[in-house]
N, C-alpha and C positions, 0 to 999 in steps of 0.2 A: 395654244391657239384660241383667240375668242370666240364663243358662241357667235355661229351664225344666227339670224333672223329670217324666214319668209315672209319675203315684203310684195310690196302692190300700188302702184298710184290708184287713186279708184276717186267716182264720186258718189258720195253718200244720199240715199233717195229721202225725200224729208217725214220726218217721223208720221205726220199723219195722211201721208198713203202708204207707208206698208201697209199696216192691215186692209187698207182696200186693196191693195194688191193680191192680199194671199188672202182672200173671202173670194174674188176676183176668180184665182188661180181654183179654188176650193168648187167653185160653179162649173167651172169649165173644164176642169179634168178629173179623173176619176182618181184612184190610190194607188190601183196597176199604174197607172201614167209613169210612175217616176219617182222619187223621193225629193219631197218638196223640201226647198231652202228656208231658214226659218228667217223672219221676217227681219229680225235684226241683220241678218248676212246681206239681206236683197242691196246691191249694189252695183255700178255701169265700173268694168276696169279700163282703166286709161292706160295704162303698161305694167307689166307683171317684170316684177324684179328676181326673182325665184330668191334661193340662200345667198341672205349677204352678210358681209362683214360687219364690224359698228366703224369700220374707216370707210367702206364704201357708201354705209348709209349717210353716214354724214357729207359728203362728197355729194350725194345724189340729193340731200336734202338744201344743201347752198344752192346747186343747182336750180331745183324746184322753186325755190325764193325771188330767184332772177326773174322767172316766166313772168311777162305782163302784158294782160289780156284781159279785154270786157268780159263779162260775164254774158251768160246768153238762156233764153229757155228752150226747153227738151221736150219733145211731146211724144209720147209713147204710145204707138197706134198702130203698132207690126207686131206678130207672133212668128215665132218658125221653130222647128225642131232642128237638130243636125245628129243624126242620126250615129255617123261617126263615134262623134264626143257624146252621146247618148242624155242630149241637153236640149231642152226643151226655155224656149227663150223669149222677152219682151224686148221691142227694139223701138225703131223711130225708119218712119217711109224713107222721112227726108233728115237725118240726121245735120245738124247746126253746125254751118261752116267751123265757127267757135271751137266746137267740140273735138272734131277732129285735126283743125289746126293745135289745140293742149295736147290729145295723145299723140300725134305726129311728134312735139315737141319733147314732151319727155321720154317717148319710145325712141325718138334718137338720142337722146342723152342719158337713156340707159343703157343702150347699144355700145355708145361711146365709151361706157364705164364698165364694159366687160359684160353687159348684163345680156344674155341670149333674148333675140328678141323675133318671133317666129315671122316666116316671109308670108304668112298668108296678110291680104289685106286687110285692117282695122274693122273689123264690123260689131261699133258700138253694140251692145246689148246688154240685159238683167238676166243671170240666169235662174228661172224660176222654177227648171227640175232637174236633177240628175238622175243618174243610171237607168233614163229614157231607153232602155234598149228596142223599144218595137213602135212602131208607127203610132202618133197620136194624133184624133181628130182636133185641127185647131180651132178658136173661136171665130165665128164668122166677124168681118171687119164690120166695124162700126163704136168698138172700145175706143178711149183715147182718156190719157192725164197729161198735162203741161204742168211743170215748175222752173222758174228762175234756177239756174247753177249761180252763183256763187263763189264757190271757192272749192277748191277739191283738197284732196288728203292722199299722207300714208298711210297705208294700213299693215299689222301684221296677222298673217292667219297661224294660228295653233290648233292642233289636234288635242283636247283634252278630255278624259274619261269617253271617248267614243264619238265625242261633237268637237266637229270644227268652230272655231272662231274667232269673229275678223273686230281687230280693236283698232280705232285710226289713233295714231301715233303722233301726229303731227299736221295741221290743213293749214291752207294759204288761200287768202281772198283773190278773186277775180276781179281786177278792177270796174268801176261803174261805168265808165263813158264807151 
C-alpha cells in the first residue's frame, strides 16, 4: 500500500509579516498563553484533507487546477481563542467573499473525494497558539495587516524530531481580474 500524506489546502501568509506577526503575538501574550506556532507554519486552512493517498492527491490536485477565481485581499483585525480546540487565533471581521467562495470550493471537492470534512461552518483564521488550555486576555481592537492573496497551495504537515512542519507541495494562481 502506498504511503499516505497529511495534506491541507491553505494560504501561505507573505514572508515579511510573519515576523510582525509573531513580535505582534510576543507583545500580547505571555508564554502561559499557549505554545506559539513558529512563524514559518503561520498560515489561513482553506480545507484540511487529513491522510491521503498519492491517487487521491493527485485527483484533488487536477481538481485544484480547475478552480478559477480573482484573487482578493485579506485583512486581519479579529483575535479570538476557542477554548475547546485550546487555540488561540488571528482572523478577519469581515472575511472576502473570494475567500470563502476558494474554501467553499475545495472543501467540497474534497468532501466529494472521500475527504472528511467537519460540519462546523468555515471560519477563516491563522492559528497563532495552541494547547491554549485556559482563558486568554485578547488584544484590544485597533491591530489590523492587509495583503493581496494570490494564489493558494498544498501543503504537507510532518511531525519530525518533536516539530511539526508544513511544506507547500504544489500552489496555483488566483487569477487577476
Amino acid at each position: 500500500m502506498p504511503a499516505s500524506k497529511r495534506l491541507f489546502f491553505a494560504i501561505e501568509l507573505p514572508a515579511e509579516l510573519q515576523p510582525q506577526l509573531v513580535q505582534w503575538r510576543a507583545q500580547h501574550f505571555t508564554p502561559e498563553a499557549g505554545r506559539p506556532i513558529a512563524a514559518a507554519n503561520l498560515h489561513l486552512t482553506l480545507a484540511f484533507l487529513g491522510d491521503i493517498s498519492a491517487e487521491k492527491q493527485k485527483a484533488l490536485e487536477t481538481l485544484a487546477g480547475r478552480i478559477r477565481q480573482p484573487g482578493f485581499t485579506l485583512t486581519l483585525d479579529d483575535a479570538g481563542q476557542w477554548l475547546r480546540s485550546r487555540v488561540v487565533w488571528l482572523g478577519s471581521r469581515q472575511p472576502p467573499r473570494g475567500l470563502l467562495q476558494l474554501a467553499d470550493m475545495l472543501r467540497a471537492q474534497a468532501a466529494r473525494s472521500g475527504c472528511y470534512q467537519s460540519p462546523q461552518p468555515f471560519h477563516p483564521h491563522i492559528t497563532l497558539l495552541r494547547d491554549a488550555s485556559h482563558a486568554v486576555s485578547l488584544p484590544p481592537p485597533g491591530f489590523r495587516w492587509s495583503f493581496p492573496v494570490t494564489e493558494f497551495a498544498l501543503y504537507e504537515s510532518q511531525f519530525l524530531n518533536g516539530r511539526t512542519r508544513y511544506t507547500a507541495l504544489k500552489r496555483w494562481p488566483l487569477s487577476g481580474e
